[in-house]
Residue, then its C-alpha position, 0 to 999 in steps of 0.5 A: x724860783x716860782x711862777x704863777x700862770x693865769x689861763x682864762x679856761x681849760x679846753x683839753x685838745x685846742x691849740x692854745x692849751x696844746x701851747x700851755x701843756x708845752x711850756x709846762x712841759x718845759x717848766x717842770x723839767x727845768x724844776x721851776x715852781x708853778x702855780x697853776x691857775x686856771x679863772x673859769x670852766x668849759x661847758x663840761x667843768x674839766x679839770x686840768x690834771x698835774x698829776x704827770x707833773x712834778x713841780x705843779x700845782x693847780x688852782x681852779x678858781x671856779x670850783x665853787x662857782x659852778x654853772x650851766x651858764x656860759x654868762x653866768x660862768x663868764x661874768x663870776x670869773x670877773x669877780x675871781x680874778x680881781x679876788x686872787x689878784x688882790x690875794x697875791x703876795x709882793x713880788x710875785x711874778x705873774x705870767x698871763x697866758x692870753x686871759x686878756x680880759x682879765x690883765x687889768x686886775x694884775x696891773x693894777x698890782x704895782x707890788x708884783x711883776x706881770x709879763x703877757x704871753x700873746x699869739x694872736x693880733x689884739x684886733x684879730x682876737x677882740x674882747x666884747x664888749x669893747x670897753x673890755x678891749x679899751x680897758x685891755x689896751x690901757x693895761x699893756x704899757x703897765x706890763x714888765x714884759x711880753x711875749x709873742x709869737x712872730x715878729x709883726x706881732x712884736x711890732x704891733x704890741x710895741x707901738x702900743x706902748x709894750x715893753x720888752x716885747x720878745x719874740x718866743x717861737x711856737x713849742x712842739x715837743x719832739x718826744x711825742x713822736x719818738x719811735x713811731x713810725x708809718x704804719x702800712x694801711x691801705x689808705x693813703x692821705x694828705x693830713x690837715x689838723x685845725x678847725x675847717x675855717x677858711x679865714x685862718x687857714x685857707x680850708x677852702x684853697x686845700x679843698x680846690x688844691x685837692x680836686x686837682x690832685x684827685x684827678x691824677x691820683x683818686x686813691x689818694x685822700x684829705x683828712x681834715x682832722x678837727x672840728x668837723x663842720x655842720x650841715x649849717x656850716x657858714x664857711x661853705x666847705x660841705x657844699x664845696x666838697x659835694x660841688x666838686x664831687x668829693x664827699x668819699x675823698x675828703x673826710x671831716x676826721x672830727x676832733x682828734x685827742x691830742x695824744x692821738x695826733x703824731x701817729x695820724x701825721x706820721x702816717x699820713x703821705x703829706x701834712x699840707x696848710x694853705x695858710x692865707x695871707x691876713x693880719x691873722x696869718x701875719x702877727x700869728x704863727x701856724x702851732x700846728x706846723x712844728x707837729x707836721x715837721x716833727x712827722x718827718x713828712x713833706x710839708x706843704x705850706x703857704x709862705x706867709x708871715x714868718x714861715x719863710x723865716x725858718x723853711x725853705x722851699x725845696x730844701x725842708x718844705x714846699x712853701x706856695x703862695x698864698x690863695x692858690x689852689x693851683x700852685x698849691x696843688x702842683x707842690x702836692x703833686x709833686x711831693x706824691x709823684x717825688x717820694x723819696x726827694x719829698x722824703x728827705x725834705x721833710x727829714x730836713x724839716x723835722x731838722x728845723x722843728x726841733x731846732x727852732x721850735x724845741x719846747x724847752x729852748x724856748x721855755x728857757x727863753x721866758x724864764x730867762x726875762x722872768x727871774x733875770x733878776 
């Protein structure tokens, strides 16, 4: 039983390489063959390491292809993927992670199984230049299989003409939070992890929820953990944390490595996401959110898309409407002025993590569709 996985381009500490770490995760220990591969470098040439990994290998097929250039990277990568499509063996099974740009080369492989792993809506994350996107889309029918994130984006893929469209849900793996626990500090702060991007996340509605909560409890603080935004920000949110007078309460944490994230959410006294409602937020699911369960903490939570599907408000989440800072603000509130009622709550959340979004009960769900035969 082997596997071979395309990924377009390496980027340690981004969501959808936490994603792919996860299924690999689960795929080594259930003893399937992989073969990784990797299409083109990050500015920095980083190589992905298997060396933690028994069933593994790894293919970067930039390797001789080295450049400064991101459009000399970019459009070499072409040219390597349509050389190790053609290399691929009869009855190969292919399983492409996002790398949509490059699906039509394996597709047009007629000899080989190829399934598609998606997490976000083909008109929320286009490829440029559109004729990649029109090439994209034509490819889709000629797919054995896909696999998505919720349920909108099950529709979405199937009016298009996808087959064998399952839902896998988001992947967490709970042992990286095993025996960790809060350390005493003497600051205190709601957590958020993710790009400061008010689109996809609603940075913006945390940042107004947090200066209500900051006029009854000043102690407390917001750390936003990812890429910190720069005094060119477009989204606005350094000047909206000056206007509200909040510069020493909210910190822009800057990217935190991956290994580091658990102990930071275990610390904290909320995780909080103030997700706004999108086709973004409708077809996606928050990766995010199966780490602020598995904290233990009270999670608040916008209720869009398919959260509502797994948490409940008042039982193992807060959940609040979307672009609702008000609202927003009095879940947190409460959480903070609540302790040992939030406690439990995300006790139960943590519950729901690691039944629903367990890494290797869903790895099993794709290897399942994939050598069911």
């Amino acid at each position: 039983m082997k596997l071979i996985i395309v990924y377009a381009c390496y980027k340690p500490n981004a969501a959808p390489t936490n994603r792919l770490l996860s299924l690999l995760k689960g795929l080594d220990d259930l003893g399937v063959k992989v073969e990784m591969v990797f299409i083109y470098a990050n500015k920095k040439g980083d190589k992905f390491d298997s060396s933690g990994f028994n069933h593994i290998t790894v293919q970067h097929l930039w390797e001789k292809r080295r450049s400064r250039s991101k459009w000399i990277r970019f459009s070499c990568s072409f040219i390597d993927a349509s050389r190790f499509a053609k290399s691929l063996a009869p009855q190969s099974r292919v399983l492409l992670m996002g790398s949509s740009q490059y699906l039509p080369f394996f597709t047009s492989r007629y000899d080989i199984s190829v399934y598609q792993e998606r997490t976000e809506h083909f008109n929320v994350v286009r490829l440029r230049p559109d004729f990649l996107q029109k090439r994209y889309l034509k490819a889709i029918p000629k797919l054995k299989g896909m696999f998505v994130i919720s349920t909108a984006l099950k529709e979405g893929y199937s009016r298009i003409g996808a087959k064998n469209v399952s839902v896998v849900n988001m992947m967490v793996d709970p042992n990286r939070f095993l025996g960790l626990v809060k350390q005493e500090n003497s600051i205190k702060y709601i957590a958020y992890c993710g790009s400061a991007s008010n689109n996809k996340d609603g940075v913006d509605d945390l940042i107004k929820a947090f200066a209500i909560v900051h006029r009854f409890h000043p102690d407390i603080k917001l750390y936003i953990m990812g890429k910190a935004p720069k005094n060119e920000d477009s989204a606005g949110n350094l000047a909206l944390v000056e206007e509200l007078g909040l510069t020493s309460s909210i910190v822009f944490k800057g990217i935190i490595p991956s290994a580091d994230i658990p102990q930071m959410l275990v610390n904290a006294e909320i995780a909080a996401l103030a997700r706004p409602d999108s086709l973004q937020a409708r077809c996606g699911f928050p990766t995010k959110l199966g780490e602020y369960l598995l904290s233990g903490n009270p999670v608040v939570v916008t209720s869009v898309g398919d959260i509502p599907l797994f948490l409940e408000d008042g039982k193992t989440a807060l959940l609040s409407d979307e672009s609702d800072p008000q609202g927003f603000a009095e879940k947190l509130l409460w959480a903070i002025d609540h302790k040992e009622e939030a406690k439990s709550i995300g006790q139960r959340g943590r519950e729901v993590a690691i039944r629903h979004f367990n890494y290797k009960s869903e790895t099993e769900k794709i290897i399942g569709t994939i050598f069911q035969d």
